[in-house]
N, C-alpha and C positions, 0 to 999 in steps of 0.2 A: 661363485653365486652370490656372495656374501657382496663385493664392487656392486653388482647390479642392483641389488637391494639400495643401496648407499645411493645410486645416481638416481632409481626411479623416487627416494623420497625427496631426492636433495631435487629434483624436476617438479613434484608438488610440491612441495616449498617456495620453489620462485614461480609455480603458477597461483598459489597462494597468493604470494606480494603481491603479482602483479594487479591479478585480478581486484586488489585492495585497494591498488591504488589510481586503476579505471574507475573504478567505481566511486571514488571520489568526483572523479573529473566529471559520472556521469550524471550526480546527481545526489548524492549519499555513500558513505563506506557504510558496509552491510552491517546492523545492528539488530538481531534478529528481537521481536515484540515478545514480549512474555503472551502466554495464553490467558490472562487475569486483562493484559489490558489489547487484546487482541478480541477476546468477550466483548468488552465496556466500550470499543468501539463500534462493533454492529450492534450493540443493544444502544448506546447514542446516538445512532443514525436509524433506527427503529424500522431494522432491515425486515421485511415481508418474505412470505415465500413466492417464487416468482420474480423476486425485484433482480436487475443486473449491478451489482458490486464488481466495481473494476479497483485493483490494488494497483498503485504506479509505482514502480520498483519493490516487485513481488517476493525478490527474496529466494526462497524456499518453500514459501507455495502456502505459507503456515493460514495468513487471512483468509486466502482464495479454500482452502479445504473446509476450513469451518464455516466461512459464511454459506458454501451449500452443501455442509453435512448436516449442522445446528440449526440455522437460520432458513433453509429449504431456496436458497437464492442461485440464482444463473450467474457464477461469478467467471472473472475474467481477471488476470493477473500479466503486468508487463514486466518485463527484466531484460537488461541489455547483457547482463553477463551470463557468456555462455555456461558455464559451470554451472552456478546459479538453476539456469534455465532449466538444463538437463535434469537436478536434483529436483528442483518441483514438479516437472510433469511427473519426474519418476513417484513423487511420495506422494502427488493427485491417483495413480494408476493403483497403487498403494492401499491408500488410502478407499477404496470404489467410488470413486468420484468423478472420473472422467466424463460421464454423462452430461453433469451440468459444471464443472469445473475446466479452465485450463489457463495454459500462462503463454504467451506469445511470445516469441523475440523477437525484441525489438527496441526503439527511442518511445518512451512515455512524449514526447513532445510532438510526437508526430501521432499519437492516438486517437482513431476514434472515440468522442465518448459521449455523440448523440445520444446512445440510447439507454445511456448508466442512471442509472435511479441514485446509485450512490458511489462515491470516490474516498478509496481510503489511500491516505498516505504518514509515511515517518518520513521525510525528506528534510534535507540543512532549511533553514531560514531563506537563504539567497537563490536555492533552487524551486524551494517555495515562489518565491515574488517573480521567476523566469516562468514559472508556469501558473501565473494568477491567469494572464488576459485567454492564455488556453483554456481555463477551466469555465472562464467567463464567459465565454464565444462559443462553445462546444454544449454545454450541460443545458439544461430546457429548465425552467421555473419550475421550485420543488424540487429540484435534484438536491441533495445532501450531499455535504464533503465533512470527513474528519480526519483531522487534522495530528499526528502525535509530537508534542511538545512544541512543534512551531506554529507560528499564525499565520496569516497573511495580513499585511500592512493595508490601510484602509478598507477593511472589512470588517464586521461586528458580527461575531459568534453568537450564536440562536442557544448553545449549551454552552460551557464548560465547566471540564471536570476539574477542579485544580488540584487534588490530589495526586490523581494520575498523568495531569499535564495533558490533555484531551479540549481537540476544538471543534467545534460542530458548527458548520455555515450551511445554509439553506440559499442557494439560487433565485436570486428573486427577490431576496430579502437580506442582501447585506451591505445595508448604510448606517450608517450611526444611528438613525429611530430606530434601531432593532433593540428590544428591550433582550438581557439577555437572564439565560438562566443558571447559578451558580449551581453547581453541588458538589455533596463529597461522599465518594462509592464506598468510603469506608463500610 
């Protein structure tokens, strides 16, 4: 009994890596957001009740619960890793949220996000700028994106939080006239 034990962890273990190191490829290795700056992003994008909050590489489901437990939002959450996936809807089902909460599987690059009021992402820098001209082509003026710790490259953020490393862009509104606003959530 004791062999079986040994192989089924030593089999999460290398679904561990792998999954670690798709997840690079796919776009980000998974860095789960604290709930402090998980808050300060739907309160920076000045999420309403009824609004659609799409998280792109959802994680665990952690944005997608609170923007419509807290925040009263129709959120939507993408993640290409199945692991991942499974643990979000589970900790949405969870959580009593499935009503207006869920996470898809699937490619963030091939997303709908017509009808997102607002986009939250932690993603690298470089998967950032792959998915600028998507967010640009897709989202309707007025839409918000925030941003954790990366920018995007000729865009000018409406907020940021520099404490917490937080970028807020508004659709519509990001060329260099954009006056921006500093603060610090301390």
């Amino acid at each position: 009994m004791g062999i079986v034990i040994v192989h089924i962890l030593l089999g999460i273990a290398v679904l561990a890596v792998v999954s670690c190191y798709l997840a690079t490829l796919w776009g980000a290795p998974w860095a789960p957001t604290s709930m402090v700056k998980v808050d300060q992003m739907l309160r920076l994008a000045c999420v309403q009740p009824g609004e659609e909050v799409v998280d792109l590489g959802a994680g665990d489901g952690r944005i997608v619960i609170r923007a419509a437990s807290q925040f009263g939002a129709r959120a939507i959450g993408v993640e290409i890793d199945p692991i991942r996936w499974l643990i979000a809807n589970a900790l949405i089902r969870l959580r009593g949220v499935a009503d207006t909460a869920r996470v898809v599987y699937g490619n963030m690059f091939g997303q709908d996000l017509m009808g997102a009021d607002v986009v939250v992402l932690y993603l690298l820098q470089g998967t950032n700028q792959r998915l600028q001209s998507h967010l640009a082509n897709q989202l309707r003026p007025g839409a918000r994106i925030v941003s954790h710790t990366f920018s995007f490259d000729g865009w000018t953020p409406t907020v940021i939080d520099g404490d917490k490393r937080l970028f807020v862009y508004e659709v519509g509104n990001l060329g260099p006239e954009v006056q921006t606003r500093f603060i610090s959530s301390d």
